[in-house]
C-alpha positions in Angstrom: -171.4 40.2 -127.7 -174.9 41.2 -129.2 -174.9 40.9 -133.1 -175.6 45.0 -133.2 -172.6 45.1 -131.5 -170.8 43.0 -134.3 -172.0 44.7 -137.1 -170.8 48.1 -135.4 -167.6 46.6 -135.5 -167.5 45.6 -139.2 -168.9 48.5 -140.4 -166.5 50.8 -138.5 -163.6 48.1 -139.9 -164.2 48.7 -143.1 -165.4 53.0 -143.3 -162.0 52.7 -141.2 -160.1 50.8 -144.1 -161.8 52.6 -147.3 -160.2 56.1 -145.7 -157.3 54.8 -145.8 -155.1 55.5 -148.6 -152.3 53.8 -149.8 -148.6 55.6 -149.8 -147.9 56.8 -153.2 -145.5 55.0 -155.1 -142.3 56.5 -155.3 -141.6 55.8 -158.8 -144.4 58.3 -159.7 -143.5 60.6 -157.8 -140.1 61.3 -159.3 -141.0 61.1 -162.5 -143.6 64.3 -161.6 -140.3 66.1 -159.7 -138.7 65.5 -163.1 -141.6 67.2 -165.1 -142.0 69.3 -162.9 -138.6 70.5 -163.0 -137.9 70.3 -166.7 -141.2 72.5 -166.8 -139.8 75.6 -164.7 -136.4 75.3 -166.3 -137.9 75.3 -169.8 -140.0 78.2 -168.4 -137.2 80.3 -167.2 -135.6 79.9 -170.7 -138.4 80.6 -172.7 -138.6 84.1 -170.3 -135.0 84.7 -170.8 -135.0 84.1 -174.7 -137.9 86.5 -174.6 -136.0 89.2 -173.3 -133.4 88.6 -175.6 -135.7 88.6 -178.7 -138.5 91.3 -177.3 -141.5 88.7 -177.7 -144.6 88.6 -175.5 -145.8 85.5 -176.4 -142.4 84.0 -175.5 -142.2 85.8 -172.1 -146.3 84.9 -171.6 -145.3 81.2 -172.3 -142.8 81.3 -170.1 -144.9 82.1 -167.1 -147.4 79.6 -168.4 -144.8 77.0 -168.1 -143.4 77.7 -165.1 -146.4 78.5 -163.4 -147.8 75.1 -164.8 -145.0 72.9 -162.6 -146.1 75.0 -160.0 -149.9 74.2 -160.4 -148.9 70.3 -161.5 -145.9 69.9 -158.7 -148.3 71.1 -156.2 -152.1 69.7 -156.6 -150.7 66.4 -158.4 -148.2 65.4 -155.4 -151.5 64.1 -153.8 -153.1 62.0 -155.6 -150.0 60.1 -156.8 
């Protein structure tokens, strides 16, 4: 084998092990279900309570927060 040929090999070995990404760890991604969870629960309660009181900016936070675990659930779960 020619030493072109080698250095093919190696450089293919390693663009072929820096693409590779590591499983995330599950640990992590509990603790974001969790948030993530507790978020749109809290959410849904702040929107209920809102109705109950008549307050926009209880009913607006609401959405924020639920909306947030959406957003968080959703473009975190990859990169964990």
């Amino acid at each position: 084998m020619s030493d072109r040929g080698t250095v093919d090999d190696d450089y293919l070995e390693r663009v072929r092990a820096s693409e590779e990404q590591p499983p995330p760890p599950p640990p992590a991604r509990v603790l974001l279900f969790l948030l993530c969870f507790v978020l749109f629960v809290g959410g849904l309660y702040l929107m209920g309570l809102a109705v109950d009181t008549a307050e926009i900016w209880l009913f607006t936070a609401g959405i924020l927060c639920s909306g947030g675990a959406f957003f968080l659930g959703l473009n975190r779960a990859r990169t964990l």
